[in-house]
C-alpha positions as CSV (number, residue, x, y, z in Angstrom):
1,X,10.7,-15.1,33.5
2,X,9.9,-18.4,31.6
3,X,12.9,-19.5,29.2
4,X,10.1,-19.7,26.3
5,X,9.1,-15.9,26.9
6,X,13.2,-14.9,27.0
7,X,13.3,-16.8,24.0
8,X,10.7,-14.8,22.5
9,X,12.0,-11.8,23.3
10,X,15.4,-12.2,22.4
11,X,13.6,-12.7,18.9
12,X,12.0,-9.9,18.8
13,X,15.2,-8.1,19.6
14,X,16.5,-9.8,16.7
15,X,14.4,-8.8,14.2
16,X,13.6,-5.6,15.4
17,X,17.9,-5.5,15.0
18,X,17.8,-6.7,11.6
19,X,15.5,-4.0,10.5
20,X,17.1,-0.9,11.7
21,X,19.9,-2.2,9.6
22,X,18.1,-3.2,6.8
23,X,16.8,0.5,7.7
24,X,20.4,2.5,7.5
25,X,21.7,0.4,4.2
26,X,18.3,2.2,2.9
27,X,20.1,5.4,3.5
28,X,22.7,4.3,1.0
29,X,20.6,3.5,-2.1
30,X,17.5,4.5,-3.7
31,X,17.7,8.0,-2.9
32,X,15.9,11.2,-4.4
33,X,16.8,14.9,-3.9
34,X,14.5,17.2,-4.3
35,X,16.1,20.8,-3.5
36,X,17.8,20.6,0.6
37,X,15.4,17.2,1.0
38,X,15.9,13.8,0.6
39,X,13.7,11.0,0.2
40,X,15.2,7.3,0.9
41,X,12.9,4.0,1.5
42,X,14.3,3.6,5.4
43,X,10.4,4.9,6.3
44,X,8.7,1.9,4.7
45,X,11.4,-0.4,6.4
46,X,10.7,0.9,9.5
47,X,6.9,0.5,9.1
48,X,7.1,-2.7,8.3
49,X,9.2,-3.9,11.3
50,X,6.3,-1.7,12.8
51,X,4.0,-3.3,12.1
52,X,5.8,-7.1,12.8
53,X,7.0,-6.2,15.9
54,X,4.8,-3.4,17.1
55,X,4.4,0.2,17.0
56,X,7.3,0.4,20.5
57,X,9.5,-1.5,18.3
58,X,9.2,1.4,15.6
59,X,9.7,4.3,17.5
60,X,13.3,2.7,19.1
61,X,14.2,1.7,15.0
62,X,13.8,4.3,14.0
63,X,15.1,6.8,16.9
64,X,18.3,4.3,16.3
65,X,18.6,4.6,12.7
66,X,18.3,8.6,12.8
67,X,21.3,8.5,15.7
68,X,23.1,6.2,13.1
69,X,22.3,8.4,10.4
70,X,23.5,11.6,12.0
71,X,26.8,10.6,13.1
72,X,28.0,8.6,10.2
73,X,26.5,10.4,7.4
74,X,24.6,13.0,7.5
75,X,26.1,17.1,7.8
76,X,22.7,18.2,9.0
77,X,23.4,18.0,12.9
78,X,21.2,18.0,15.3
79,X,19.0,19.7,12.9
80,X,18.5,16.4,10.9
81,X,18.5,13.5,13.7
82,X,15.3,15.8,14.5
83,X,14.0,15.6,11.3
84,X,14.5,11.9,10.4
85,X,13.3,10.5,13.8
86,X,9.7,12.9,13.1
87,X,9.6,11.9,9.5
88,X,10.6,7.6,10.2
89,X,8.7,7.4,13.9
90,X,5.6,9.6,12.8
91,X,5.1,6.9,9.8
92,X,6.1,4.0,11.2
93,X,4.3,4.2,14.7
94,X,0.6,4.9,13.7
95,X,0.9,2.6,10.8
96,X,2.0,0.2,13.0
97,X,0.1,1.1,15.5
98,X,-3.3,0.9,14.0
99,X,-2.4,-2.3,12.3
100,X,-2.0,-3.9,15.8
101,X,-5.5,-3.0,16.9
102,X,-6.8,-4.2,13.8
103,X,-4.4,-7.5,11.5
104,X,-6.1,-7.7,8.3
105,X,-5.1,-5.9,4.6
106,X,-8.0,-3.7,5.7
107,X,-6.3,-2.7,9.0
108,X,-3.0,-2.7,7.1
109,X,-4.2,-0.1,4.3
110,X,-5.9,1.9,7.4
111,X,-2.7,2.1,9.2
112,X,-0.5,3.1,6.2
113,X,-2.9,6.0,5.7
114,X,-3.1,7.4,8.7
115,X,0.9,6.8,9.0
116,X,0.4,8.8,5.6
117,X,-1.7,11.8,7.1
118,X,0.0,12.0,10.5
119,X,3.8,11.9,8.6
120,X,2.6,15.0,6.9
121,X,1.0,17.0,9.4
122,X,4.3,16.1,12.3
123,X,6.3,17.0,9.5
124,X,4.6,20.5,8.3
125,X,4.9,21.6,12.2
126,X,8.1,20.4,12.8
127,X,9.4,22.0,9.5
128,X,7.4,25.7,10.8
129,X,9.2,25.3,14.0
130,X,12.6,23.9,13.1
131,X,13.3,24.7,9.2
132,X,14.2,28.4,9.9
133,X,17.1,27.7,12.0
134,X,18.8,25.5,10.3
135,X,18.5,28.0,6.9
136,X,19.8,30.4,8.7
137,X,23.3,28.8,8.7
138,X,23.3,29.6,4.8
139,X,20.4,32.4,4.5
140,X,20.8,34.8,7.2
141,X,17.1,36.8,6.2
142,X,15.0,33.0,6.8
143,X,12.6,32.9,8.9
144,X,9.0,31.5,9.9
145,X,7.1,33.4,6.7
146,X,9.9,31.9,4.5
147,X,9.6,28.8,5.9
148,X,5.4,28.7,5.5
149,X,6.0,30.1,1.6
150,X,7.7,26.9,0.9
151,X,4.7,25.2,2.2
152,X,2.7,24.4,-1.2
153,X,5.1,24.4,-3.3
154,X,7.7,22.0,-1.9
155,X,7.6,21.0,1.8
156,X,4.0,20.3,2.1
157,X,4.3,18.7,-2.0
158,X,7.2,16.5,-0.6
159,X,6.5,15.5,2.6
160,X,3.0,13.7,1.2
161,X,4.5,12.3,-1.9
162,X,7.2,10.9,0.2
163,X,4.7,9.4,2.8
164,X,2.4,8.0,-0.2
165,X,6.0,6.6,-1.8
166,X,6.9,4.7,1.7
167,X,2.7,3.5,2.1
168,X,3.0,2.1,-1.4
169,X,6.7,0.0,-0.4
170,X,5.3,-0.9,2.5
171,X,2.2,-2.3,1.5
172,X,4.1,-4.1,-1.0
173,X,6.9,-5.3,0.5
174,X,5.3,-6.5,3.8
175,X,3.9,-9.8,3.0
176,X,7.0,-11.1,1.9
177,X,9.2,-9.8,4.3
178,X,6.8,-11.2,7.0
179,X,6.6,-14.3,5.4
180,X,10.5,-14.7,5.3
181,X,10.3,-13.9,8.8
182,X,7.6,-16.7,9.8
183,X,9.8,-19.4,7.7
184,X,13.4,-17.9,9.5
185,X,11.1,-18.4,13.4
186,X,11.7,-15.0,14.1
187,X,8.0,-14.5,14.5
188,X,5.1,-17.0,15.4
189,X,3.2,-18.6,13.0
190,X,-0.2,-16.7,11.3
191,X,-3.0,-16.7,13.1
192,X,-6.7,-16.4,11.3
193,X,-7.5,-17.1,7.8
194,X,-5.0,-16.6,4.6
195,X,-6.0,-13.3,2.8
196,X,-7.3,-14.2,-0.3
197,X,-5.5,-14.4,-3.9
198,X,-7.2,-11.3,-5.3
199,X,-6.5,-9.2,-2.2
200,X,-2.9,-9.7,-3.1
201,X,-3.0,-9.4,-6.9
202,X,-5.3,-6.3,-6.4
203,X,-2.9,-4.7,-3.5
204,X,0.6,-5.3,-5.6
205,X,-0.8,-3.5,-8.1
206,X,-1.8,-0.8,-6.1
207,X,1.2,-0.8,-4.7
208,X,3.4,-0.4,-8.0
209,X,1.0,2.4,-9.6
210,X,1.5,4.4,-6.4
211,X,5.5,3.8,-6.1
212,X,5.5,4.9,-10.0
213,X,3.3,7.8,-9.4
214,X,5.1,8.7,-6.7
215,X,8.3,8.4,-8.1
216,X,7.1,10.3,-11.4
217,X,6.0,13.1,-9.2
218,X,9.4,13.6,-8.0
219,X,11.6,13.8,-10.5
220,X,9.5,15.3,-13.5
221,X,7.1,17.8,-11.2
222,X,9.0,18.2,-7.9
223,X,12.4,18.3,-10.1
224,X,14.0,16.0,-7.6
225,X,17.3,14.0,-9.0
226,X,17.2,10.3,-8.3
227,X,20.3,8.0,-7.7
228,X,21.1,4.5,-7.3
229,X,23.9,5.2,-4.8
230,X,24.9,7.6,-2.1
């Protein structure tokens, strides 16, 4: 192995280190509660880092981040590192994953929406299949056709708005994360053409009607409680 690829790679390692932490502190802050669910930003973290350093690089994140998660802070158990890793690697893997077969804002905004649709339908299978069993601990009569009643009006309601909430931070947040990036040598330069000024006026201000939509929706429609702090 070439010292210039070890150098790379111990890079990559880097950042990919720097995000699951930037990941977990996510846990911390910015948090909305919507009945036995939680929304946090660690999803668009993830993605982002995804989409850097490839859609590998955001399943281990965020498999790493729900293992961190679970034994720190969470009282969900088992139950909840199950959760977080569908919810964060179900995002974060096909955004990133189509954004590496195609590097433009258009391959970007493609990415983030199917990270969007798949999020949603892992999480309304995983919620069927998993949800019942961990009510039971505090409703003994829960089960499957509980579970699927909660489906329009909160889980499937949730699960969207949270995966439209992380699309909109991502999409915002990327460029200058991966710009800091390119300027700290963590990643190689750009390749191709700049994306034009307009491109990024018109997809920050995407961005922020969707987070404020998306955060509207929570707390006014969905009820949820939102807090600075843990």
């Amino acid at each position: 192995m070439s010292k210039t690829t070890t150098k790379e790679r111990i890079k990559k390692i880097c950042g990919a280190a720097l995000f699951c932490a930037l990941a977990y502190l996510c846990v911390f802050f910015f948090r909305i509660k919507v009945s036995f669910l939680t929304f946090d930003a660690k999803d668009a973290v993830l993605a982002i880092g995804g989409m850097i350093f490839g859609p590998v690089s955001a399943l281990l994140t965020s498999l790493a981040v729900s293992v961190l998660e679970m034994i720190t802070v969470s009282d969900t158990g088992f139950y909840g590192l199950v959760m977080n890793f569908a919810s964060s690697a179900s995002f974060a893997f096909f955004a990133s994953l189509v954004y590496r077969w195609r590097r433009s804002y258009a391959g970007a905004v493609t990415g983030l929406f199917t990270g969007v649709c798949a999020m949603t339908a892992i999480m309304m299978g995983a919620n069927l299949a998993l949800t019942p069993f961990y009510l039971r601990s505090f409703m003994p009569d829960a089960d499957v056709s509980y579970v699927a009643s909660m489906i329009p009006t909160l889980l499937l309601p949730f699960n969207l708005t949270k995966a439209i909430l992380n699309a909109g931070l991502s999409l915002l947040l990327y460029k200058p994360v991966s710009t800091a990036l390119r300027k700290a040598k963590l990643t190689p330069p750009a390749d191709g053409a700049k994306p034009r000024a307009l491109y990024t006026v018109i997809s920050t201000v995407a961005a922020l009607l969707i987070i404020a939509a998306a955060v509207l929706y929570f707390i006014f429609v969905l009820n949820g409680k939102f807090t600075l702090t843990r």
